[in-house]
Backbone atoms as SQL, in Angstrom:
CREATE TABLE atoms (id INTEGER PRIMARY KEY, chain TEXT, resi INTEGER, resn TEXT, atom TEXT, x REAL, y REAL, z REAL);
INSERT INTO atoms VALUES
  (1, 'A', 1, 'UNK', 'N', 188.223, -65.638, 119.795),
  (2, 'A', 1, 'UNK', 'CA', 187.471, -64.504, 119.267),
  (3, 'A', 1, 'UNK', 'C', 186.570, -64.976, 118.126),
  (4, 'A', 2, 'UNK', 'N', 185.497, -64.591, 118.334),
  (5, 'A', 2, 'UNK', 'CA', 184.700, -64.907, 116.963),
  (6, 'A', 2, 'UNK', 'C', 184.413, -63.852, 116.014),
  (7, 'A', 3, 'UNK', 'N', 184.585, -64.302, 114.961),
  (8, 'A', 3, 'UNK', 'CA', 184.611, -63.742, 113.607),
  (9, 'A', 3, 'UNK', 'C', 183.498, -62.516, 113.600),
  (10, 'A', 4, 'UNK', 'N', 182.646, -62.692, 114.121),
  (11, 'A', 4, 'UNK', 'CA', 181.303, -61.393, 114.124),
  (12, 'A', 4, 'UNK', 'C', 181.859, -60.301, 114.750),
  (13, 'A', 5, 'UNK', 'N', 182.984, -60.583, 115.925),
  (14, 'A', 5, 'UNK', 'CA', 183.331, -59.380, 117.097),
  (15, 'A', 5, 'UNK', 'C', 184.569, -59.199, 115.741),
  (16, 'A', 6, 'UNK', 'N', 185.371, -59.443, 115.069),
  (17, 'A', 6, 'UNK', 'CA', 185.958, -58.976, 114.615),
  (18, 'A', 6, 'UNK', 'C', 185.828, -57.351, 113.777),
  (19, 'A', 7, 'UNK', 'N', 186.702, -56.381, 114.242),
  (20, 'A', 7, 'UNK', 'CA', 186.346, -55.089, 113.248),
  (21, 'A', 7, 'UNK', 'C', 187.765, -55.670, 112.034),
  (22, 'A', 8, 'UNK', 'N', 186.962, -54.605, 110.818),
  (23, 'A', 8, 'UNK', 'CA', 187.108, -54.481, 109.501),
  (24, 'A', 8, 'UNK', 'C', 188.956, -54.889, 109.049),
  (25, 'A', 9, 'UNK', 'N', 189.642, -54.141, 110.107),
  (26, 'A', 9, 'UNK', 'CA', 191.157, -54.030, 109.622),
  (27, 'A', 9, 'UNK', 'C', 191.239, -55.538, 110.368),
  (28, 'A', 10, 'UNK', 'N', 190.728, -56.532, 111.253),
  (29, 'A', 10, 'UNK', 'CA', 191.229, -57.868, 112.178),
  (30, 'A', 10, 'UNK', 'C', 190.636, -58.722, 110.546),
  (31, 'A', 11, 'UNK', 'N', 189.698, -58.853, 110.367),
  (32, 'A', 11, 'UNK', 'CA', 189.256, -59.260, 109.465),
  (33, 'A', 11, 'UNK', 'C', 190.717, -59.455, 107.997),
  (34, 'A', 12, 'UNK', 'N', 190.493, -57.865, 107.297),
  (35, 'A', 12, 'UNK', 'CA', 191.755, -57.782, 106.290),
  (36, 'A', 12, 'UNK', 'C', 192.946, -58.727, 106.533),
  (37, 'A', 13, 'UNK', 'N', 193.447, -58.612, 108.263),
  (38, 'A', 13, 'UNK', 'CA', 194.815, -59.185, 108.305),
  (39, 'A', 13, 'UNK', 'C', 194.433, -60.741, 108.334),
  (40, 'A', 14, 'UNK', 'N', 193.597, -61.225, 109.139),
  (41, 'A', 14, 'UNK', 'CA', 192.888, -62.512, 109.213),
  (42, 'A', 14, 'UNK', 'C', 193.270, -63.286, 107.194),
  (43, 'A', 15, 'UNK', 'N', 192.412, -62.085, 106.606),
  (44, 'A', 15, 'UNK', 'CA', 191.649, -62.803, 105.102),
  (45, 'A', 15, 'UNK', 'C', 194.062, -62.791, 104.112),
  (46, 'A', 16, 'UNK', 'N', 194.313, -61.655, 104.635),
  (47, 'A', 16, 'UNK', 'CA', 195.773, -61.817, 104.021),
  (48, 'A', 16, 'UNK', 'C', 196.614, -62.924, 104.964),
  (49, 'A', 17, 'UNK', 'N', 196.963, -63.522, 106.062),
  (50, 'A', 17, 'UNK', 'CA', 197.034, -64.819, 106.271),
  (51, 'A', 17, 'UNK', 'C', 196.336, -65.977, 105.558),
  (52, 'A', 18, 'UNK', 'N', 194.979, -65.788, 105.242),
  (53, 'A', 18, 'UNK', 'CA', 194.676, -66.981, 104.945),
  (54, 'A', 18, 'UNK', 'C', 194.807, -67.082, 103.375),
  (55, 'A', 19, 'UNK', 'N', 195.059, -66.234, 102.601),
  (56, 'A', 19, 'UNK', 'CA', 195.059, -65.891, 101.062),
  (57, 'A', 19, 'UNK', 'C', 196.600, -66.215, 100.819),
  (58, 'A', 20, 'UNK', 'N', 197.615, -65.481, 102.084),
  (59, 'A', 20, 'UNK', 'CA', 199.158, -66.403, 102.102),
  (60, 'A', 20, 'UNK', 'C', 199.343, -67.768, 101.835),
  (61, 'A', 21, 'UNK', 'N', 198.688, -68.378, 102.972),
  (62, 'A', 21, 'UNK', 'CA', 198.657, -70.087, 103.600),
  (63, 'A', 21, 'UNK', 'C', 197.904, -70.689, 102.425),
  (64, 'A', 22, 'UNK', 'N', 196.790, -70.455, 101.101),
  (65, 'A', 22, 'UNK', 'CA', 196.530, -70.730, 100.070),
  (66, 'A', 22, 'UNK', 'C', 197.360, -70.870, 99.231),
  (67, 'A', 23, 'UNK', 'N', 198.344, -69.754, 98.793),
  (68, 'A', 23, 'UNK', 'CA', 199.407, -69.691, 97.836),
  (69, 'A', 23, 'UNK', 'C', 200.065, -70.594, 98.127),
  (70, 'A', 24, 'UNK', 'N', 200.576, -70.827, 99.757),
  (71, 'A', 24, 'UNK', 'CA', 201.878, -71.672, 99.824),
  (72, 'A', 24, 'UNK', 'C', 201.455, -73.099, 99.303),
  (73, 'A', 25, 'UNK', 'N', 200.232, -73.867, 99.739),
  (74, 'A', 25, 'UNK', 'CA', 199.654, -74.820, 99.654),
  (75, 'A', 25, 'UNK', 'C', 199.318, -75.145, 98.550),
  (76, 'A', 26, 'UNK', 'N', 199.124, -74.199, 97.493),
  (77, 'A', 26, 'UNK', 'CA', 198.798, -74.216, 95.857),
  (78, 'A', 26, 'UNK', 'C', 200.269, -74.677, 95.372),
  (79, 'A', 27, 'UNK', 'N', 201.375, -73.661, 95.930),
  (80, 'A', 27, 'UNK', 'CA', 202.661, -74.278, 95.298),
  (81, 'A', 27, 'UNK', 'C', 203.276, -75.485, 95.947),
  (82, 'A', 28, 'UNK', 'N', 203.106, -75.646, 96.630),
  (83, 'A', 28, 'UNK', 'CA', 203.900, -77.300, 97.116),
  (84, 'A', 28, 'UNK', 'C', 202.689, -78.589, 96.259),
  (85, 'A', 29, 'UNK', 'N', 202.090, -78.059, 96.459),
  (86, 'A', 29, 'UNK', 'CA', 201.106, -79.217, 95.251),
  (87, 'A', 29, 'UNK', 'C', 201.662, -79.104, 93.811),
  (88, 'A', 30, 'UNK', 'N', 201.633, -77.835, 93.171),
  (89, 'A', 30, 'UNK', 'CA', 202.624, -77.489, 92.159),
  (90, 'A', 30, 'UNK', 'C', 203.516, -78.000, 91.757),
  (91, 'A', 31, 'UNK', 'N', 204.328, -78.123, 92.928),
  (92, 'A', 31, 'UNK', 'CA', 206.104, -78.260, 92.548),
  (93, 'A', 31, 'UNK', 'C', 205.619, -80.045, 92.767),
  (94, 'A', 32, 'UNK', 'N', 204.824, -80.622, 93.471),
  (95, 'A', 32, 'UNK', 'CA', 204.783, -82.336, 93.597),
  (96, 'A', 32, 'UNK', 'C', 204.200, -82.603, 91.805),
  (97, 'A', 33, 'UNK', 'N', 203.279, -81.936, 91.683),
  (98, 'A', 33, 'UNK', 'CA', 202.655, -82.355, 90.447),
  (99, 'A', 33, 'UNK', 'C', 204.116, -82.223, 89.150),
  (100, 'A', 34, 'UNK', 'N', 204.971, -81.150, 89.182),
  (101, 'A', 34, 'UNK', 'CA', 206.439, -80.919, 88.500),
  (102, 'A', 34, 'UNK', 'C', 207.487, -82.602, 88.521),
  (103, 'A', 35, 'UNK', 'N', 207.036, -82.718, 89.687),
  (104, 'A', 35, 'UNK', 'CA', 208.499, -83.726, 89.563),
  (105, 'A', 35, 'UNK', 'C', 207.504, -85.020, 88.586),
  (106, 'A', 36, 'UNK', 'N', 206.447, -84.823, 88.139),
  (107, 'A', 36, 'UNK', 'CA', 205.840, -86.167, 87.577),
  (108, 'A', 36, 'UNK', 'C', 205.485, -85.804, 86.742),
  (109, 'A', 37, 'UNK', 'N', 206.221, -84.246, 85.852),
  (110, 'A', 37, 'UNK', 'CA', 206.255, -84.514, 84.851),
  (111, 'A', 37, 'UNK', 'C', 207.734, -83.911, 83.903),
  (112, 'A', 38, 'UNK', 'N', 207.364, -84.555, 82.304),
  (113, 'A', 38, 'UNK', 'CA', 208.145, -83.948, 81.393),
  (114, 'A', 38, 'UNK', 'C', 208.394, -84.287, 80.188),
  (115, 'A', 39, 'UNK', 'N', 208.569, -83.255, 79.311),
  (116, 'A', 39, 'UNK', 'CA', 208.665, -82.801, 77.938),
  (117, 'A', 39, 'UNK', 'C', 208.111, -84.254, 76.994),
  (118, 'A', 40, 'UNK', 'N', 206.939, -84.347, 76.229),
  (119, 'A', 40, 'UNK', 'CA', 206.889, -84.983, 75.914),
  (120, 'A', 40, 'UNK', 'C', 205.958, -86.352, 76.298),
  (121, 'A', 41, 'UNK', 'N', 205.605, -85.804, 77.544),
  (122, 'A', 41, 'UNK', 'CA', 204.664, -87.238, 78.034),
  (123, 'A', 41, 'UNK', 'C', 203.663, -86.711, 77.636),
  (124, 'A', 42, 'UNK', 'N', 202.956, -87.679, 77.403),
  (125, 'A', 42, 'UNK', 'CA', 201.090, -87.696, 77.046),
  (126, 'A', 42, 'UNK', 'C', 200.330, -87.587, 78.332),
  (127, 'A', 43, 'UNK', 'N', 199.295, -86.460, 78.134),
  (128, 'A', 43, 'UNK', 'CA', 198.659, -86.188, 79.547),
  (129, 'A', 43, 'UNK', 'C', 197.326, -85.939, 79.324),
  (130, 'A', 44, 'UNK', 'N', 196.280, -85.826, 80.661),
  (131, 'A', 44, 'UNK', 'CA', 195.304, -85.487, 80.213),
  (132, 'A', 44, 'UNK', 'C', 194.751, -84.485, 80.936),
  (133, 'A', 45, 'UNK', 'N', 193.321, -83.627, 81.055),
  (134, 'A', 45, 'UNK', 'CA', 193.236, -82.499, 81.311),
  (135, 'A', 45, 'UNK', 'C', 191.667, -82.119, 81.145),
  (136, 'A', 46, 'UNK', 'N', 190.887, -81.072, 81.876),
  (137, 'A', 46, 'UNK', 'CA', 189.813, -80.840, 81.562),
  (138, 'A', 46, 'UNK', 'C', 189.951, -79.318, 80.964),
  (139, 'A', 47, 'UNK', 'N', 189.460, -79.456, 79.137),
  (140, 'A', 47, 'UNK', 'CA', 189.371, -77.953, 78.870),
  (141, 'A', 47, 'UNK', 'C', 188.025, -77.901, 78.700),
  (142, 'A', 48, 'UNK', 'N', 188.055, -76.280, 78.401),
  (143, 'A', 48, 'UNK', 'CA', 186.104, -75.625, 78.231),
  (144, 'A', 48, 'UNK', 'C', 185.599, -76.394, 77.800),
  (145, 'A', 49, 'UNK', 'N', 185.931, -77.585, 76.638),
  (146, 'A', 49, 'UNK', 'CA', 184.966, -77.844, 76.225),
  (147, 'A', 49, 'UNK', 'C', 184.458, -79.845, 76.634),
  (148, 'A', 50, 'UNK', 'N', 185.616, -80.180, 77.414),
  (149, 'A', 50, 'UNK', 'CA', 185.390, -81.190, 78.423),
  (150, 'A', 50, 'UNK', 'C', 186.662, -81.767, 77.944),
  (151, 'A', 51, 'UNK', 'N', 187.112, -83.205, 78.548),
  (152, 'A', 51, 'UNK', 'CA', 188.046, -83.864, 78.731),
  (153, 'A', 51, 'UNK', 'C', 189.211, -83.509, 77.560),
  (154, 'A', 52, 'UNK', 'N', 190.451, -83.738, 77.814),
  (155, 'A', 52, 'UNK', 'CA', 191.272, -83.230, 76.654),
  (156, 'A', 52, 'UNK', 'C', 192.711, -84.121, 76.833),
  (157, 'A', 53, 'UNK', 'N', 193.185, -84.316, 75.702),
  (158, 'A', 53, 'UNK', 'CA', 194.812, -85.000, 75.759),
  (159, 'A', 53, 'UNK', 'C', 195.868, -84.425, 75.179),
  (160, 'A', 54, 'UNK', 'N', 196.654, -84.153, 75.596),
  (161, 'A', 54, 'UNK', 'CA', 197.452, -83.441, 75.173),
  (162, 'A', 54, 'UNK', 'C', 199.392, -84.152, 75.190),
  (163, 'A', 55, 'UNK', 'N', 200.154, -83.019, 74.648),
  (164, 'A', 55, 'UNK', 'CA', 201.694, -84.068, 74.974),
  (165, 'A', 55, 'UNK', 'C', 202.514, -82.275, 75.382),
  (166, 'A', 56, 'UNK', 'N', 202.744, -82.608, 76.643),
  (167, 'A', 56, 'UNK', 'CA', 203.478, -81.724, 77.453),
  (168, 'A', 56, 'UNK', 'C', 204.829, -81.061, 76.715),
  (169, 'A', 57, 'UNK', 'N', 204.905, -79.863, 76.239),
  (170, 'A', 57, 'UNK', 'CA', 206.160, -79.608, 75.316),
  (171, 'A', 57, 'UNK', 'C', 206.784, -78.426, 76.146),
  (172, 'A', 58, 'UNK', 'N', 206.718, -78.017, 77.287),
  (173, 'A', 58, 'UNK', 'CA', 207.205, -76.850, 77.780),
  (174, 'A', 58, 'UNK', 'C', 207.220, -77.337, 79.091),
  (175, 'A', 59, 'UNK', 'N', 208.360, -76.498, 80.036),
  (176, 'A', 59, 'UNK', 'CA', 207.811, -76.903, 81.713),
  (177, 'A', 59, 'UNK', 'C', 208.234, -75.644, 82.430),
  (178, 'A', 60, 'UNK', 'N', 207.436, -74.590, 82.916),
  (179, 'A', 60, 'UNK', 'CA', 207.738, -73.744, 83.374),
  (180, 'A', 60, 'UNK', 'C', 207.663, -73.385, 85.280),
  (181, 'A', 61, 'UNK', 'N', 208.043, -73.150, 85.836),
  (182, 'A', 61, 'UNK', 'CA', 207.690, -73.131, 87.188),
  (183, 'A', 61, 'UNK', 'C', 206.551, -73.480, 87.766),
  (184, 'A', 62, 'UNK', 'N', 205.528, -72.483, 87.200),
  (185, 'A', 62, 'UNK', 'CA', 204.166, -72.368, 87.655),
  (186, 'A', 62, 'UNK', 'C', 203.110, -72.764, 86.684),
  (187, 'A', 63, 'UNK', 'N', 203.540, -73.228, 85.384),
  (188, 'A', 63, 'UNK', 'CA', 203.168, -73.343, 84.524),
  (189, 'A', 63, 'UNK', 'C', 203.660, -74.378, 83.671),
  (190, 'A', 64, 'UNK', 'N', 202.638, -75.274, 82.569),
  (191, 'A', 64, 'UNK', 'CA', 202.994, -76.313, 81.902),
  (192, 'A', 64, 'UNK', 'C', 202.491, -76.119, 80.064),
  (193, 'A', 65, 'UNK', 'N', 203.078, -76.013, 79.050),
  (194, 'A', 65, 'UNK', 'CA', 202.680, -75.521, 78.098),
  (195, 'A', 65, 'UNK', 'C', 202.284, -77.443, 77.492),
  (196, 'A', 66, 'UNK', 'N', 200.988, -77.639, 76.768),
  (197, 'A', 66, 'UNK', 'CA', 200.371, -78.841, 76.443),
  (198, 'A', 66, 'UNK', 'C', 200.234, -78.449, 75.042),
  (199, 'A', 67, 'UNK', 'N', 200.295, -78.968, 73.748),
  (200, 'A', 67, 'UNK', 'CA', 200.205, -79.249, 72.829),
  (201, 'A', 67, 'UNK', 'C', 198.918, -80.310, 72.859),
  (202, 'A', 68, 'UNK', 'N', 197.801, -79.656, 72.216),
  (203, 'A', 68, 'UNK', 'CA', 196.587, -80.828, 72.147),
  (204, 'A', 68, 'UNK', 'C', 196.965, -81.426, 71.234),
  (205, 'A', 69, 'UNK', 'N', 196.494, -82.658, 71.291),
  (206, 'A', 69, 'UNK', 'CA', 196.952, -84.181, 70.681),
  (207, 'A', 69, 'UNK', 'C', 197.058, -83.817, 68.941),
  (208, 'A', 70, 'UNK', 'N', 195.631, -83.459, 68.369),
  (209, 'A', 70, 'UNK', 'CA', 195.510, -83.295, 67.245),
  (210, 'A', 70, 'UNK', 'C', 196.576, -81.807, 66.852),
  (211, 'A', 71, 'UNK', 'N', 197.223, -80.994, 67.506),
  (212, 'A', 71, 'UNK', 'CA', 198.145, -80.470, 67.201),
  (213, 'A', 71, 'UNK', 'C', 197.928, -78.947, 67.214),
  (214, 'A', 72, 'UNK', 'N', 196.403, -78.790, 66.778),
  (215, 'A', 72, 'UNK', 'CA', 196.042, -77.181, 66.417),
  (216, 'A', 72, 'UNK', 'C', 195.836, -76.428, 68.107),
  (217, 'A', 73, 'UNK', 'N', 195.663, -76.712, 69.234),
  (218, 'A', 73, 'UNK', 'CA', 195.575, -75.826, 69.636),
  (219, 'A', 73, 'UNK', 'C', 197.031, -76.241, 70.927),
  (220, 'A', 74, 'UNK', 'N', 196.817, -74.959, 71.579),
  (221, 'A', 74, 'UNK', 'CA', 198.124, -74.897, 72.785),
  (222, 'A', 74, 'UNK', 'C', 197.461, -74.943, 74.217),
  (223, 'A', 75, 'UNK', 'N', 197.899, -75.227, 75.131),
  (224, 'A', 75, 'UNK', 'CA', 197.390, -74.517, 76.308),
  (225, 'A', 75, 'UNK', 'C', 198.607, -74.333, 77.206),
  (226, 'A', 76, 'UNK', 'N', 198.430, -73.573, 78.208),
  (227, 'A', 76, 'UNK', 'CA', 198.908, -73.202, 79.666),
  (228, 'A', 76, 'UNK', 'C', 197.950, -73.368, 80.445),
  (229, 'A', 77, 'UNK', 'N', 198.707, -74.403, 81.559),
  (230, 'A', 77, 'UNK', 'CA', 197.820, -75.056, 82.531),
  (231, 'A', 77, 'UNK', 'C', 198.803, -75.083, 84.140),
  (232, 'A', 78, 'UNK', 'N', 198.196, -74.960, 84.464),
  (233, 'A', 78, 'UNK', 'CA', 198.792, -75.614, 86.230),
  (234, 'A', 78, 'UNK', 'C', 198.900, -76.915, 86.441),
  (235, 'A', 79, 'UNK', 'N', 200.108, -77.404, 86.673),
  (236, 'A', 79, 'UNK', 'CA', 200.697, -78.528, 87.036),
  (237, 'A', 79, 'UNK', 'C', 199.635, -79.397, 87.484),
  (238, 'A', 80, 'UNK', 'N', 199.227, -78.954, 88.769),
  (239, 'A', 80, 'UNK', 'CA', 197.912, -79.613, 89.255),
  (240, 'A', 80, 'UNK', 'C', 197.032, -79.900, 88.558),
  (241, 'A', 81, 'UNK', 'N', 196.852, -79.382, 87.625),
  (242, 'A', 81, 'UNK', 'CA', 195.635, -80.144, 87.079),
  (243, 'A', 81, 'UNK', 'C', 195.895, -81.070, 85.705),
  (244, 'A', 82, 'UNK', 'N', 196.939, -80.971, 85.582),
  (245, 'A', 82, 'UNK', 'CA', 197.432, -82.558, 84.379),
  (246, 'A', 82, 'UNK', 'C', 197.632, -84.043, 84.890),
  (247, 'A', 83, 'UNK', 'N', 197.037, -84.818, 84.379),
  (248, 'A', 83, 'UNK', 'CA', 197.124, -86.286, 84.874),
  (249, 'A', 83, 'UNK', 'C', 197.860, -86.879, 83.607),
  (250, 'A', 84, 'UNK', 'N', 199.083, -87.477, 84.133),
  (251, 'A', 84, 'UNK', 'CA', 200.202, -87.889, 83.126),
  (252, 'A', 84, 'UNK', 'C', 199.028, -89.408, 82.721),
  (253, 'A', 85, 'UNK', 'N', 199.339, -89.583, 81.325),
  (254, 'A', 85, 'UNK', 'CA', 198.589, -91.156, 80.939),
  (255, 'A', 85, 'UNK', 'C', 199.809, -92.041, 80.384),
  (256, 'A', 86, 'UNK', 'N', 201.123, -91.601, 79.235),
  (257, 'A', 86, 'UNK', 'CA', 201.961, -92.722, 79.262),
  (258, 'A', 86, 'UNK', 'C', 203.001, -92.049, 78.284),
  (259, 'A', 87, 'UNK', 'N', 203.814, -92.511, 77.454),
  (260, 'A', 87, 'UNK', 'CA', 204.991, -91.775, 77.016),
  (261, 'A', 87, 'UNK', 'C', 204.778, -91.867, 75.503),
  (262, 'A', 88, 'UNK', 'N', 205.039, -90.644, 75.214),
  (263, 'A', 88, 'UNK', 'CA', 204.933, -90.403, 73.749),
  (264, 'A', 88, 'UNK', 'C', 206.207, -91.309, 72.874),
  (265, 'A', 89, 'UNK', 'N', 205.444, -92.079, 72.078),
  (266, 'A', 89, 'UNK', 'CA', 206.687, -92.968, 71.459),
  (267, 'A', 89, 'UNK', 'C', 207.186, -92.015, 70.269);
């Protein structure tokens, strides 16, 4: 079937399968990016205002709380997007 012959409600169920099969695929990347990390490692990261380093002080399911290096600010980030760099001595 092609997508043009589709009516409005084939479409909806179509777009909620594929918005499912996103989530699942967001979290198994998630939970891989989890096992490589923890409390305390030095990581790095892109914030608003470009590249950033931070030291991982929280580990939450879906979520990773980063302490920026210089100390003043916080973030919450997605697993996925932290790249571990080496261990906080």
């Amino acid at each position: 079937m092609r997508i043009e012959d589709m009516s409005i409600d084939q479409l909806l169920e179509l777009n909620q399968y594929i918005c499912q099969r996103i989530d699942e695929l967001q979290d198994q990347e998630n939970l891989q990016a989890l096992v490589q990390l923890r409390v305390g490692l030095k990581v790095t990261f892109d914030s608003r205002t470009g590249p950033a380093v931070g030291i991982v002080t929280k580990i939450n399911r879906k979520s990773v709380i980063v302490l920026a290096e210089d100390g003043t600010k916080q973030y919450k980030i997605s697993p996925g997007l932290l790249r571990p760099l080496r261990d906080v001595e």
